[in-house]
N, C-alpha and C positions, 0 to 999 in steps of 0.2 A: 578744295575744302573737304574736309573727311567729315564721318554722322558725328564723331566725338568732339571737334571742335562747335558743328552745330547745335548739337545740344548742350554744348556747356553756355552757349550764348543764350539761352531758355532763361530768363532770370530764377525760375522756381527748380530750376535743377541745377546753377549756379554752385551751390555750398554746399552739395548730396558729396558726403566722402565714400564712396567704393572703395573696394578691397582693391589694392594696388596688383595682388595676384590673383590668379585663378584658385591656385591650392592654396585652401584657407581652412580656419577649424570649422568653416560650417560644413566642411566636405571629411575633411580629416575625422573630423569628434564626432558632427550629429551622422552624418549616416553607417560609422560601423557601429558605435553604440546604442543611437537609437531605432534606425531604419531595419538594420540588420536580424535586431534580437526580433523585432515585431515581425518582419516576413517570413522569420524562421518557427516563431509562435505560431506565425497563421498556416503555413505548410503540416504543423505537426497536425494543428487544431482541423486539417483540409478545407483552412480558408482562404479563399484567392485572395492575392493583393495584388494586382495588378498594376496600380498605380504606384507601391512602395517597392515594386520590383523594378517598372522603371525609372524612376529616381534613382535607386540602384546602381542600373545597370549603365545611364547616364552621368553618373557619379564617378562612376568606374573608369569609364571612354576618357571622361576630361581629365580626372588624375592618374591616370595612367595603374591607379592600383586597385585590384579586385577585393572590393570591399568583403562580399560574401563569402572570402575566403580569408579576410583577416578580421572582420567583424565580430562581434559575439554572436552568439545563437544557443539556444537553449542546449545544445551539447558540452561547449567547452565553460559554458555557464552553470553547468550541473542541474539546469532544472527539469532537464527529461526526469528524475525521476522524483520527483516533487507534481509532475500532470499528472493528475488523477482523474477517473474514470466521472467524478464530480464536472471537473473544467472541461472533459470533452463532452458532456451531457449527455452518458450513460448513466448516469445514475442522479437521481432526483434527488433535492435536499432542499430545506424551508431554514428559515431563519426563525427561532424564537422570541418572543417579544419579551425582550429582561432591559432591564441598566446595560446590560451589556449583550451584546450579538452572539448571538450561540448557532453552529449551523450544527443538524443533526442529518442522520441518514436513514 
């Protein structure tokens, strides 16, 4: 008996559909566009991610392709130069109280 026939014999894990493969878009799609752009934000920002590095880097192992190196990240995303000195918290700014949000400097 294999663990996959016993737990398909589980009545409540019965009719669970899994992904028939391993490479799926939750590996393909979420972690070069989502995981990637964020570890690459928090490195610029010198914020550890420790945990979205290993997802990552165990991402990578099981599909055999280096996400962090085909992923986005704020370089080939153009937003290095949109981080301002505001986002890395060099410099202070308040929000004003209108109909609408105004940040000043």
């Amino acid at each position: 008996h294999s663990i996959y026939k016993a737990i398909k014999k589980i009545k409540v894990y019965k009719n669970i559909n899994a992904p028939k493969e391993l490479i799926t878009r939750y590996f393909t799609e979420d972690v070069p566009t989502g995981l990637v752009p964020m570890a690459s934000l928090g490195e610029f920002l010198e914020i550890s991610t420790p945990i979205i590095d290993s997802i990552i880097n165990l991402s990578s192992i099981l599909c055999g392709i280096d996400f962090k190196k085909e992923g986005r990240n704020i370089l080939n995303l153009n937003l290095a130069n949109y981080i301002t000195k505001q986002i890395k918290g060099e410099d202070k700014f308040e929000v004003k109280k209108s109909s609408k949000a105004q940040i000043s400097t």
